[in-house]
Every structure is written in structure tokens, then in C-alpha cells.
C-alpha positions as CSV (number, residue, x, y, z in Angstrom):
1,X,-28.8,39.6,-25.1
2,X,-29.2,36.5,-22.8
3,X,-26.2,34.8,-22.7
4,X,-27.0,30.7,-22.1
5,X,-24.1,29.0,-19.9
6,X,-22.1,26.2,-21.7
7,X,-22.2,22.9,-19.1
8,X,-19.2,20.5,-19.5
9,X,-20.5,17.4,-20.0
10,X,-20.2,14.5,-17.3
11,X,-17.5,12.3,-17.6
12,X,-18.1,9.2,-18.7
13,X,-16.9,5.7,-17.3
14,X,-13.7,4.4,-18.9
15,X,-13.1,0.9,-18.8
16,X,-9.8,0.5,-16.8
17,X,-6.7,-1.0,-18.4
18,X,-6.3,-4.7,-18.3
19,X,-3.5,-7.2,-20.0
20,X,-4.4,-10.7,-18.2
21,X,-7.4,-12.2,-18.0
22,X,-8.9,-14.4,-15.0
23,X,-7.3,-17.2,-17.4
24,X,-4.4,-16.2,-16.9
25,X,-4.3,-15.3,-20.9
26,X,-2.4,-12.2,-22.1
27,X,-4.5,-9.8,-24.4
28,X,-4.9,-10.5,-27.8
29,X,-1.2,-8.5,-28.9
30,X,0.1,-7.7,-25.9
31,X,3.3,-8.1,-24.4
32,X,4.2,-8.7,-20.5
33,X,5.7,-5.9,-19.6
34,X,7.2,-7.8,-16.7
35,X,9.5,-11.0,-17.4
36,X,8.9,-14.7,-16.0
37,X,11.8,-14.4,-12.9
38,X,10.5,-11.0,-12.3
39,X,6.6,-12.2,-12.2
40,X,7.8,-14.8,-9.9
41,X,9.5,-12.5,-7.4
42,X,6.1,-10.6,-7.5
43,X,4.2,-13.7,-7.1
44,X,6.2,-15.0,-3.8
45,X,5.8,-11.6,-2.1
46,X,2.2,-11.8,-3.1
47,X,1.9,-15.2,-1.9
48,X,3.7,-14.0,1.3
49,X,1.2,-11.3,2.2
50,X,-1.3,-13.8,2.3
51,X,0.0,-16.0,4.7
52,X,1.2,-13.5,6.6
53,X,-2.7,-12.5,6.8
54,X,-3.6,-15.4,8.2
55,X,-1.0,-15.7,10.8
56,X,-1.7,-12.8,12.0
57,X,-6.1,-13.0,11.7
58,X,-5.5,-16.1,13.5
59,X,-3.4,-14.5,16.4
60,X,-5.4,-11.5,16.6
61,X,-8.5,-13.8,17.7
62,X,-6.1,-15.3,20.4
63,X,-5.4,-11.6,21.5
64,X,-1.8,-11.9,20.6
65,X,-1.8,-9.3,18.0
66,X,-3.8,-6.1,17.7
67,X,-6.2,-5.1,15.2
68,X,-5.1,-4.9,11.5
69,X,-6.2,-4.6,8.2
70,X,-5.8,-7.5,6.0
71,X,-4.7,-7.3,2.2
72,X,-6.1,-10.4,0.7
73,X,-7.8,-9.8,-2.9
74,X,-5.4,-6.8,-3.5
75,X,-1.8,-8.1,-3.5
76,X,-1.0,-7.7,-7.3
77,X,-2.7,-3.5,-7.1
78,X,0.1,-3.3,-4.1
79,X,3.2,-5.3,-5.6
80,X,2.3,-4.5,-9.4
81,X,3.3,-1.1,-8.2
82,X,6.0,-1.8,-5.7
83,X,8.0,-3.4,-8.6
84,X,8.2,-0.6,-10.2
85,X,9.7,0.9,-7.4
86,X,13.4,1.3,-7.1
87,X,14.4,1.0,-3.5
88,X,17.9,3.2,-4.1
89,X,16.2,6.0,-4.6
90,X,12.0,6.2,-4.3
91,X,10.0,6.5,-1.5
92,X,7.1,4.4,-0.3
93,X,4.5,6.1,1.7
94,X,1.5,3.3,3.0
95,X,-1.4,3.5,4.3
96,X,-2.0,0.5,6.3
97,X,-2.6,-2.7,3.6
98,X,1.1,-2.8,1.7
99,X,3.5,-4.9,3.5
100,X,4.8,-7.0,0.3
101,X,5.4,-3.6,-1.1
102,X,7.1,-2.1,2.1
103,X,9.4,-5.8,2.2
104,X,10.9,-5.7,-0.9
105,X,11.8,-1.9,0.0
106,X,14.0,-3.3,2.7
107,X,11.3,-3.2,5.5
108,X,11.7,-5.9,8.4
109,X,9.3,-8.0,8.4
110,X,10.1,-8.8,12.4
111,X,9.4,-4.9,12.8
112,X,5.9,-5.4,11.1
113,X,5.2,-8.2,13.6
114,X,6.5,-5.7,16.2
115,X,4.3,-3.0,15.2
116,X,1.1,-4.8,15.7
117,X,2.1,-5.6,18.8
118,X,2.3,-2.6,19.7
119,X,6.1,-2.6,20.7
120,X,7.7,0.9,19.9
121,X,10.4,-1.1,17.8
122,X,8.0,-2.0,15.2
123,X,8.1,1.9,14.2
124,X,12.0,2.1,13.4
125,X,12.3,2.4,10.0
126,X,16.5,1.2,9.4
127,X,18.4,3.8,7.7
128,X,18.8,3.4,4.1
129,X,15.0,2.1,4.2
130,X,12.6,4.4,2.1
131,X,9.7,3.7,3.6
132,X,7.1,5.5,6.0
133,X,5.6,4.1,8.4
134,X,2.0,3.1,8.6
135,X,-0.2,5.4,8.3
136,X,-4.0,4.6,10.0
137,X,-5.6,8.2,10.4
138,X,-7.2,8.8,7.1
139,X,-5.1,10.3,3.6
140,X,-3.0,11.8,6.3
141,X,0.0,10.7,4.7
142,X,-1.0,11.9,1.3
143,X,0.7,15.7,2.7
144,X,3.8,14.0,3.5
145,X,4.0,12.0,0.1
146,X,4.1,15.8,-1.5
147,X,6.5,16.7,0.5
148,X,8.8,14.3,0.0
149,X,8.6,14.3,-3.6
150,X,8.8,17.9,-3.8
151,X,11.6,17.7,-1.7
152,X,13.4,15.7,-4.0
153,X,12.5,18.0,-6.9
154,X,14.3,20.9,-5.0
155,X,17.3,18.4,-4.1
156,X,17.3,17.7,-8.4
157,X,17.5,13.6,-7.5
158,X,15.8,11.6,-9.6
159,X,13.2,9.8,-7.0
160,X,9.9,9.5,-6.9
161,X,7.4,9.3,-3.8
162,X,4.8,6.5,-4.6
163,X,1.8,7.2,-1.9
164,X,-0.9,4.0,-1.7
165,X,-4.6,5.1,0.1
166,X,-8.4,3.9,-0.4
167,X,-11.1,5.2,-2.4
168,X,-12.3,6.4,1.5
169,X,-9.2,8.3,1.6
170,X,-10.1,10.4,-1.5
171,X,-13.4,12.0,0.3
172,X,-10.9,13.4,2.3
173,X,-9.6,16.5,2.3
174,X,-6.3,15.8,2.5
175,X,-6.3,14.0,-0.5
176,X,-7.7,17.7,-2.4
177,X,-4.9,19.5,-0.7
178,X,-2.0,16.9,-1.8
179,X,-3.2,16.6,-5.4
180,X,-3.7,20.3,-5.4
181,X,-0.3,21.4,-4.3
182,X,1.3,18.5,-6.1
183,X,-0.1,19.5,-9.4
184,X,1.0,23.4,-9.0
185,X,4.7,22.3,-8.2
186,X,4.8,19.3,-10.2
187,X,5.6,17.0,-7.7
188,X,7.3,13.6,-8.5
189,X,4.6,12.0,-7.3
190,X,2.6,8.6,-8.1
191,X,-0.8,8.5,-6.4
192,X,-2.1,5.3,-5.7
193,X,-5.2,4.2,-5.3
194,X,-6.6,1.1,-4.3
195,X,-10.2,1.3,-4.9
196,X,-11.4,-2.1,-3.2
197,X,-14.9,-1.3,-3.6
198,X,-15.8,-0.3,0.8
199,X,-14.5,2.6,2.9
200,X,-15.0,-0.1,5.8
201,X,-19.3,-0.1,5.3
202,X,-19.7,2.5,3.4
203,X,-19.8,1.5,-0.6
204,X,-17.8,3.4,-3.1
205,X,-21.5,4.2,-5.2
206,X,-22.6,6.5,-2.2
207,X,-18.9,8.3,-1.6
208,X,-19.0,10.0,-5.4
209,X,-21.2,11.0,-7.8
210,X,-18.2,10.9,-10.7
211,X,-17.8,8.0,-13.0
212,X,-14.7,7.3,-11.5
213,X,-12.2,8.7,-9.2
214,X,-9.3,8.9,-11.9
215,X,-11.3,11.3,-13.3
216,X,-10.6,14.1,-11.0
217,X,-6.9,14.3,-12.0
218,X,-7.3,16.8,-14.8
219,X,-8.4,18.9,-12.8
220,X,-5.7,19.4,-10.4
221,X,-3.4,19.2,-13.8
222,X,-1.9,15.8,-14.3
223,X,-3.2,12.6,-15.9
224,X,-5.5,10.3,-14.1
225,X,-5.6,6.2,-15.4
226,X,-7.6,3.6,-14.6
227,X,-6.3,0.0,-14.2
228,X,-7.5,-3.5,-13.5
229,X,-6.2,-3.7,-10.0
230,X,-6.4,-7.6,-9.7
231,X,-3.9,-8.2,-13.1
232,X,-0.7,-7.8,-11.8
233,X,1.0,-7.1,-15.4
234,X,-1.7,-4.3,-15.9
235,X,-0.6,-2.4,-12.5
236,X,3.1,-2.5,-13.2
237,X,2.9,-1.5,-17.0
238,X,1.1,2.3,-15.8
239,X,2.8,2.6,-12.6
240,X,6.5,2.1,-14.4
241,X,5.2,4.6,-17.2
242,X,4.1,6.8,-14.3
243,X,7.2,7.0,-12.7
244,X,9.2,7.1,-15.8
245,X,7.2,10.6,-16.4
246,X,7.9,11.5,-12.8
247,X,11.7,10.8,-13.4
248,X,11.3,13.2,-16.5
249,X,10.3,16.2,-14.8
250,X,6.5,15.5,-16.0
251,X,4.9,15.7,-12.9
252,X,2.4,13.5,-10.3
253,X,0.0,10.9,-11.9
254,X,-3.0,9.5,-10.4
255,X,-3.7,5.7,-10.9
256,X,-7.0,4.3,-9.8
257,X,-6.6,0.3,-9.5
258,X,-10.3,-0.8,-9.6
259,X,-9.5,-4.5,-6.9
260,X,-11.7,-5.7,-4.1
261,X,-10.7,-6.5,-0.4
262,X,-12.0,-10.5,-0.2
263,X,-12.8,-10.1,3.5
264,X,-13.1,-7.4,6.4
265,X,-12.0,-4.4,6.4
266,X,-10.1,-4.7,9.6
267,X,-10.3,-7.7,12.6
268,X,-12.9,-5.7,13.9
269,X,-15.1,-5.1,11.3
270,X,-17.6,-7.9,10.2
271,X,-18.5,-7.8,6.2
272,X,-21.3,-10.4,6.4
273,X,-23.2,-7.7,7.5
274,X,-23.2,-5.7,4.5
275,X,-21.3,-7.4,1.3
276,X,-23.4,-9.6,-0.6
277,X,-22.4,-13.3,-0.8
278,X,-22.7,-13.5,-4.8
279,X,-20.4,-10.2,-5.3
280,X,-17.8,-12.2,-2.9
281,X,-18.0,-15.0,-5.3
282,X,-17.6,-13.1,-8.2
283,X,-14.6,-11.5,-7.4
284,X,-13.1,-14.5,-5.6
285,X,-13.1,-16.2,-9.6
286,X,-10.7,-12.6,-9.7
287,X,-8.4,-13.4,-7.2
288,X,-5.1,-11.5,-8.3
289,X,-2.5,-14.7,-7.1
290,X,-4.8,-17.4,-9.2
291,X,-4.3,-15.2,-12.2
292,X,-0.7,-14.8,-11.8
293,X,0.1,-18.3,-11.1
294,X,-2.1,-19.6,-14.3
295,X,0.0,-17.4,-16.6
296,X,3.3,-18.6,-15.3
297,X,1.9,-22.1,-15.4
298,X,1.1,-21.8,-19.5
299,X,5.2,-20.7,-19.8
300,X,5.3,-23.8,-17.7
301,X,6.9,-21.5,-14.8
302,X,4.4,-22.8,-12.1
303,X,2.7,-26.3,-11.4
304,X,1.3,-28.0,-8.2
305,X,4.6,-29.0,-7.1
306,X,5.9,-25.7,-7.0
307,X,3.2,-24.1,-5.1
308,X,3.1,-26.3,-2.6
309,X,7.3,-26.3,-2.3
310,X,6.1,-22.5,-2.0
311,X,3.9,-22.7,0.3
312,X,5.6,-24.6,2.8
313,X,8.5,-22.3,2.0
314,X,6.5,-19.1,2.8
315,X,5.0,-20.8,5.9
316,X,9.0,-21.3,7.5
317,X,9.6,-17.9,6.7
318,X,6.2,-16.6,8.7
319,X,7.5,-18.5,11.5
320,X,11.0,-17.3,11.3
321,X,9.6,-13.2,11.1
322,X,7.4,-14.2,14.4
323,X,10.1,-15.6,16.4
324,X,12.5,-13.3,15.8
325,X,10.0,-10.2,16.8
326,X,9.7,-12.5,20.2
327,X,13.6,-12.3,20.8
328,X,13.5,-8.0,21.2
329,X,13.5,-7.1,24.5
330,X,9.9,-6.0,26.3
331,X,9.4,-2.5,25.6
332,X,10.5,-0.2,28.2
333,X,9.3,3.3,29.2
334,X,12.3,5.4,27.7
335,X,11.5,4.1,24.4
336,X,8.8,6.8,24.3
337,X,11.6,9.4,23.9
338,X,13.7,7.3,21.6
339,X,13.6,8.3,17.4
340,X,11.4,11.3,18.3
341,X,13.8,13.6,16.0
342,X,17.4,12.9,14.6
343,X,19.0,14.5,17.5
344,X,17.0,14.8,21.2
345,X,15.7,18.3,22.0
346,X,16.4,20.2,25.2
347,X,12.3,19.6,25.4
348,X,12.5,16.2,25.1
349,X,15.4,15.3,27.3
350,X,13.2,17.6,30.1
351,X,9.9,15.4,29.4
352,X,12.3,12.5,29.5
353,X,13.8,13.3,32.8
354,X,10.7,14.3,34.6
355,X,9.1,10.9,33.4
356,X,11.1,8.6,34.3
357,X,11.9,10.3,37.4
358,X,8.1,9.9,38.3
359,X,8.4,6.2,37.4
360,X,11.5,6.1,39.7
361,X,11.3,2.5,41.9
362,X,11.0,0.1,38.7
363,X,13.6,-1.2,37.0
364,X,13.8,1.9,34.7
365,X,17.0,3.9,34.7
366,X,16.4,7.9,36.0
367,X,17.9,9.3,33.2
């Protein structure tokens, strides 16, 4: 008897969850999950990330600031999710591309500048802060976003680790490992991803073969969504009901928020090279902060006046974050050793020692 093998069929596209439109205009029946003073607190640390972009573009090219990754185009996939977030009690674990998120978490925006400057202090995270730091090797902080949230599981507390990464990061295998193990242990886990279209160059179309990346979730045993990643109201409404499942004891959900990075991937990468002009202009008629500031303006929440009291507003506070990074001292060689672990090992008091004992003649104490 010949027995014929019984294929399962290929998944098919499904069109990802959306509630506003580039109008600004609710679906026809639905309700904003997210009230007016709440959209606005969303919408100024949106607003914020953008300036802070090009404060910090515009000092990178003056080689006061080291590379970084911009977030322009994807502010509402990173805050839609963050304001879900409760800051008591739920970790944040970034990639490289969520500082409005990290901010209303409690993260110092001076440390930020700090960071890409390459000063130690800008990795101190303050205690009480549930954040990680920034994570630029590849999915590599998908691992630790298990662990945490498994962590919590065996603790019983009722938080949840949200973990953000790129569609690049998913043709990792880290990110096989962290949904595998998180599915077997049913880890309190919200997995993030911001699928802006490029891993740097390389386009999304030549990374998978599948329909979608939301898709895979099944597999590892927990639901998979996709959402408009540019509608702000879209974002927040499956990430809350995400988390709200992770508080139940329902496990690790995967959410695929289809946005697009408006400009390079990094300072040093150039997109003109490979992103065609007319695709730019089609998702520049998406921009995520447009949308959001033409819905508050129909509740007659937002007009010209207020944006530009905004802007100028968010402009002050840019200054204030770079001047106070410029009052910390200059880094000195003992910070190396400094918030290695909790307490300083017997190793690392030896490699301190012997260090700064070489350096011996500068102004650095001997230890």
C-alpha cells in the first residue's frame, strides 16, 4: 500500500491589524483603546525621539557623537508598546532604536547622550530602572529577555519582559532558541518585532520565504499577530492584550509590527544606495507622528499652535539632556572595573590592581 504524505499547506499573508488610518480616522466601529491625555503622552515622547535623532545625526557628522541607529518612521511600533508597559514591575529589553520607550521606563536621557559618547556612565542603568541596556550584537538580548521573564515566573510576580529586535534579528539563531525555550516554559514574555522593511541592505523579501514572520509563532507554541506598526492605537491595543495574557499565566506572544525606518539604518550606512525614492514617499504619507497628531486634532486635542509650543518645548529639553551629559566628569580608567557585578570579585579587584598599577604616573589613583 503506498502511503502519499499529507503537506501542510503554506501560510497565507494576513493583513495586519490596523485602527487609524493615514487620516487620522478611527475604523469604521472601533474604539481608541488609548484615551486623549494618554495619546498625548505618547505623542510628546514620540515627538521627542525625533528630535533627539536629529541632534544627534547632526553631531555625529561633527564627530561629537558616535555611530547610532536612528528611529524615525517607527516611534508609534516603539511607544504603542511601551505604554503598555508598566514601569513598577515589567522589564524592557532594547535593541538599539527604543529610547522613547526606555524614557518613560525611567531611563536618563543624559545617560543616553553619555552612551553614544562612549562614556562608561552612559551604561548605568539607576536602580529601580527596568531596563537593559542597549543591545547592538544581533537578537543577543532575545536569551536574556527569557530569562528574565522566566525568572519572574519562578519568583510568582506578575511582570512581564517586553524584548524589541528587527526582522534581521529573527534570521538569527538566537531568536529560535529564545522563542523555543520560552514557549516550553511559558515564559512571560512579549516579543517585539519591528519589521521596518531592511536588515541594514538586505530586504525583508530575500531573509524568508514565509508570508510573514508572525507566522512562525505556532510553532514554537504561542500566538503570533500582526499589526500596523505606524498606527499607534493599533500597537498598544495587541501589546496590552499581550501582556494581559502574560500576567495570566498564558504565556509569550509574538507581535510583528509591519513600520518602515524613513532613513539609514545607522550614520554609517547610506540608503540611497539601495531604497527606492517612490517607496520612501509612500511610506513618508505613513509617517506614524502625522497620524497621531491628525486624530487628536479632529477631538480638537492638537492644532498648529500647539505643535509648534511643542516643538520648541522638546527642542529646550534636547538641550537640557546634552548639557547635563557635558557636566559628568571625563571618564577615567577605573571605571572599567566599576558595575562589573553587584559586589567586586577577588578577580576583578586583581585585574583592577595590576591595571592601574601599570598606568601608575597619571592622575589615576593605584588602587
Amino acid at each position: 500500500m503506498r502511503v502519499e504524505p499529507q503537506f501542510l499547506p503554506s501560510t497565507e499573508a494576513v493583513e495586519p491589524i490596523r485602527l487609524l488610518d493615514e487620516a487620522g480616522r478611527l475604523a469604521p466601529g472601533a474604539e481608541a483603546p488609548l484615551d486623549p491625555s494618554r495619546t498625548l503622552e505618547a505623542l510628546r515622547f514620540m515627538m521627542f525621539g525625533r528630535a533627539f535623532d536629529a541632534r544627534c545625526w547632526s553631531m555625529q557628522r561633527q564627530g561629537r557623537l558616535g555611530t547610532f541607529a536612528p528611529i524615525t518612521g517607527q516611534e508609534a511600533a516603539i511607544m504603542g508598546s511601551a505604554m503598555a508597559a508598566d514601569p513598577a514591575r515589567d522589564w524592557l529589553v532594547p535593541q538599539y532604536r527604543e529610547l522613547p520607550a526606555l524614557l518613560r521606563h525611567g531611563y536618563p536621557v543624559e545617560r543616553v547622550v553619555l552612551y553614544r559618547q562612549g562614556h562608561p556612565a552612559g551604561g548605568f542603568v539607576p536602580p529601580g530602572v527596568r531596563v537593559m541596556p542597549y543591545q547592538v550584537s544581533l537578537a543577543a538580548q532575545l536569551p536574556h529577555a527569557v530569562g528574565i521573564g522566566w525568572g519572574m515566573k519562578l519568583q510568582a510576580q506578575s511582570g512581564v519582559a517586553m524584548v524589541y529586535f528587527g526582522d534581521g534579528a529573527s534570521s538569527e539563531g538566537d531568536f529560535h532558541e529564545s522563542c523555543n525555550l520560552a514557549g516550553i516554559v511559558d515564559a512571560p514574555v512579549i516579543f517585539l518585532l519591528q519589521n521596518n522593511g531592511w536588515a541594514i541592505s538586505t530586504p525583508r523579501s530575500i531573509q524568508t520565504a514565509g508570508s510573514d514572520i508572525a507566522s512562525r509563532a505556532p510553532a514554537y507554541g504561542f500566538p503570533g499577530v500582526s499589526v500596523d506598526g505606524n498606527d499607534l492605537m493599533a500597537v498598544y491595543l495587541v501589546t496590552a492584550q499581550a501582556v494581559e495574557r502574560a500576567r495570566q499565566g498564558g504565556g509569550p506572544t509574538l507581535i510583528e509590527a509591519h513600520t518602515y525606518r524613513m532613513g539609514a539604518h545607522t550614520t554609517a550606512d547610506d540608503p540611497s544606495r539601495y531604497v527606492d525614492p517612490e517607496t520612501e514617499k509612500g511610506w513618508a504619507r505613513r509617517d506614524p507622528i502625522l497620524r497621531v497628531q491628525r486624530y487628536l486634532a479632529q477631538l480638537g486635542e492638537w492644532s498648529e499652535d500647539r505643535d509648534a509650543q511643542w516643538r520648541k518645548e522638546i527642542e529646550a529639553d534636547v538641550d537640557d539632556a546634552f548639557e547635563r551629559a557635558s557636566r559628568f566628569p571625563p571618564p577615567r580608567a577605573s571605571d572599567l572595573y566599576e558595575h562589573v557585578f553587584d559586589e567586586v570579585t577577588p578577580a576583578l579587584a586583581r585585574q583592577r590592581r595590576w591595571h592601574l598599577q601599570e598606568a601608575a604616573g597619571g592622575d589615576e589613583e593605584t588602587g
